[in-house]
C-alpha positions in Angstrom: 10.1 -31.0 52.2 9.9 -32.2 48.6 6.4 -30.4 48.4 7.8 -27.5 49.5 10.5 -27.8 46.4 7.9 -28.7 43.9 5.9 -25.8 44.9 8.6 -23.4 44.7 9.0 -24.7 41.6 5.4 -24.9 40.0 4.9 -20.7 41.5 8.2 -19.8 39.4 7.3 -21.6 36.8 4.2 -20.0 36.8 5.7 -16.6 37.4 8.1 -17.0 34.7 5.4 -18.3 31.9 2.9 -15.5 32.9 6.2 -12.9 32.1 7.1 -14.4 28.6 3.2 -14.6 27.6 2.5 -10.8 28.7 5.6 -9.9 27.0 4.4 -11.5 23.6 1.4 -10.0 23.6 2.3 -6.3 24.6 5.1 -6.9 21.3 2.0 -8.2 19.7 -0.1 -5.5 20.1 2.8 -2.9 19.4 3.2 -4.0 16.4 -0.4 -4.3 15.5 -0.4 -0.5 16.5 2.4 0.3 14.3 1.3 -1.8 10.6 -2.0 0.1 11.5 -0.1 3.9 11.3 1.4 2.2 8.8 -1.9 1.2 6.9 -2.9 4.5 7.7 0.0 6.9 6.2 0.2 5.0 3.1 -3.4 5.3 2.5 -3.0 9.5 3.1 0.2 9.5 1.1 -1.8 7.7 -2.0 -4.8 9.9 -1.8 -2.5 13.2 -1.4 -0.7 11.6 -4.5 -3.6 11.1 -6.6 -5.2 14.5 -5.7 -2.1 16.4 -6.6 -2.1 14.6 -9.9 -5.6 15.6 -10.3 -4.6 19.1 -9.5 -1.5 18.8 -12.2 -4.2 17.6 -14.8 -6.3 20.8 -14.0 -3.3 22.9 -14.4 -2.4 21.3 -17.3 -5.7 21.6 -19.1 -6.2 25.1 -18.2 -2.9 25.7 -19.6 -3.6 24.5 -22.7 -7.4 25.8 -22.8 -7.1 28.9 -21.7 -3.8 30.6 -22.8 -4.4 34.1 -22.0 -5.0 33.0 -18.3 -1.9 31.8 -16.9 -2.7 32.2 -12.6 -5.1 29.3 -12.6 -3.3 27.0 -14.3 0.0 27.8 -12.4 -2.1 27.8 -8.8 -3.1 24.2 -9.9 0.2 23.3 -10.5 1.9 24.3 -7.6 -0.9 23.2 -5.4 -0.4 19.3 -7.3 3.6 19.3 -7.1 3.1 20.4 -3.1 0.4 17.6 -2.5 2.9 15.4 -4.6 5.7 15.8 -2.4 4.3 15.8 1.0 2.8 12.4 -0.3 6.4 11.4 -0.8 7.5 12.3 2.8 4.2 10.3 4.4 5.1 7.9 2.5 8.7 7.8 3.8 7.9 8.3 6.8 5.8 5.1 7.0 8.9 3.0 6.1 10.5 4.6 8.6 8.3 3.0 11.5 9.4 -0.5 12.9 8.0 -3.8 12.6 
């Protein structure tokens, strides 16, 4: 009889341990996931940032260079404020994840 009990206990115990450790490592590996789309979108977001300033020192430049042509220079600079900004909402959007 006390087997029997002892038994019972060891399988739930068992049962029980095998939950908790499954549990930890599926919230381990979500979370792994996550920092990754993290790691990810911020490394988009910085190379959309940097581009669009590239594009704003084009515009700029042309600008000043070549006065009589205004189109390039205000292509560029539109093209560099929109890669700006939707750098800003990657980069949002990655502090919006949890973990």
């Amino acid at each position: 009889m006390a087997k029997k009990e002892s038994d019972w206990k060891s399988i739930l115990g068992n049962v029980v341990k095998e939950e908790v450790i499954g549990g930890v490592k599926s919230y381990a590996h979500n979370a792994v996931k996550i920092t990754q789309k993290k790691i990810k979108r911020k490394v988009i977001s910085f190379a959309m940032c940097l581009l669009g300033i590239v594009f704003l020192i084009f515009g700029g430049t042309y600008y000043l260079i070549d006065t009589l042509n205004y189109s390039r220079s205000s292509i560029y600079s539109v093209v560099g404020l929109i890669l700006i900004l939707v750098s800003i909402i990657i980069a949002q959007s990655a502090k919006l994840l949890k973990y």
